[in-house]
C-alpha positions as CSV (number, residue, x, y, z in Angstrom):
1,X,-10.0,5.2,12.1
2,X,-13.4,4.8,10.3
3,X,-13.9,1.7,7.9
4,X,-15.1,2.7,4.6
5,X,-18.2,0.3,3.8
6,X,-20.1,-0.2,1.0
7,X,-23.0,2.2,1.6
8,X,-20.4,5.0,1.9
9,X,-18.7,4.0,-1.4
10,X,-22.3,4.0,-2.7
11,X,-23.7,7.5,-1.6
12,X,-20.1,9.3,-2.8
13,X,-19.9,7.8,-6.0
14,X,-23.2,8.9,-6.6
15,X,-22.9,12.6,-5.2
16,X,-19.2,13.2,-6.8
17,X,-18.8,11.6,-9.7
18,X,-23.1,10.5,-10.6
19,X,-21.8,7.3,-10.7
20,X,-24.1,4.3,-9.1
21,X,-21.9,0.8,-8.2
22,X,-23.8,-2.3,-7.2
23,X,-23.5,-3.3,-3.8
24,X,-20.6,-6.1,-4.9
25,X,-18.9,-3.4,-6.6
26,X,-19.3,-0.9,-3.6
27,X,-17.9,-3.9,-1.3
28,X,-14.7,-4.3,-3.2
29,X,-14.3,-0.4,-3.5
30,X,-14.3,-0.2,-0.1
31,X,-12.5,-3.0,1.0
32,X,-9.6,-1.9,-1.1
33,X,-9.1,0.8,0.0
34,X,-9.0,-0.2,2.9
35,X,-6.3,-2.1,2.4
36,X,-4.4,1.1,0.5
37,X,-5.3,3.5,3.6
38,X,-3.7,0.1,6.2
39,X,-0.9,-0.3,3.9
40,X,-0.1,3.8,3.8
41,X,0.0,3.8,7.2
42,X,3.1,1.6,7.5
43,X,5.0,3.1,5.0
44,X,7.3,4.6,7.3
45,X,8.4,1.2,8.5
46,X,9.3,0.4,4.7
47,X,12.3,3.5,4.9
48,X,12.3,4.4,1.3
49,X,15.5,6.4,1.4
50,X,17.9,5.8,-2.0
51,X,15.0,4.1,-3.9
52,X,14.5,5.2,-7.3
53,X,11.4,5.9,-8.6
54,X,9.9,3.4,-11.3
55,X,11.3,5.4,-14.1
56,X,14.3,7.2,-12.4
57,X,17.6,7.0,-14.4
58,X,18.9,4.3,-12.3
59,X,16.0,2.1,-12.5
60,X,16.3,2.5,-16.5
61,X,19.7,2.1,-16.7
62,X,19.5,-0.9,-14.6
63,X,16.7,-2.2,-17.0
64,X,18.5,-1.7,-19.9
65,X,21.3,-3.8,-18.5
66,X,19.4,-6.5,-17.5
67,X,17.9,-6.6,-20.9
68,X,20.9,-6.7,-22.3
69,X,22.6,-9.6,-20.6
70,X,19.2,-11.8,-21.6
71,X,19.1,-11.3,-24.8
């Protein structure tokens, strides 16, 4: 796979969005997500099966309990 770098970051957020980063901005653009498109790649490994999402009834409920028993 490609590396996004900086001058790539540079010449999209120009062309999609008319947006100009500096070149420290472009370099931590790119080297994020980098880091997002490494990290998606594993997610398989992870084996989300039976997790909630963030705000799923379970997770609240769970919240609400937790809350409860520290206050």
């Amino acid at each position: 796979m490609a590396k996004l770098n900086a001058e790539t970051v540079k010449a999209l957020a120009l062309e999609l969005f008319d947006y100009e980063f500096t070149d420290e901005a472009a370099g931590s653009v790119a080297h994020i997500v980098g880091a997002v498109a490494n990290r998606s790649r594993r997610l398989h490994d992870i084996g989300p099966t039976g997790t909630q999402p963030p705000f799923g009834f379970a997770t609240l409920c769970a919240e609400a309990e937790r809350l409860r028993r520290n206050s």
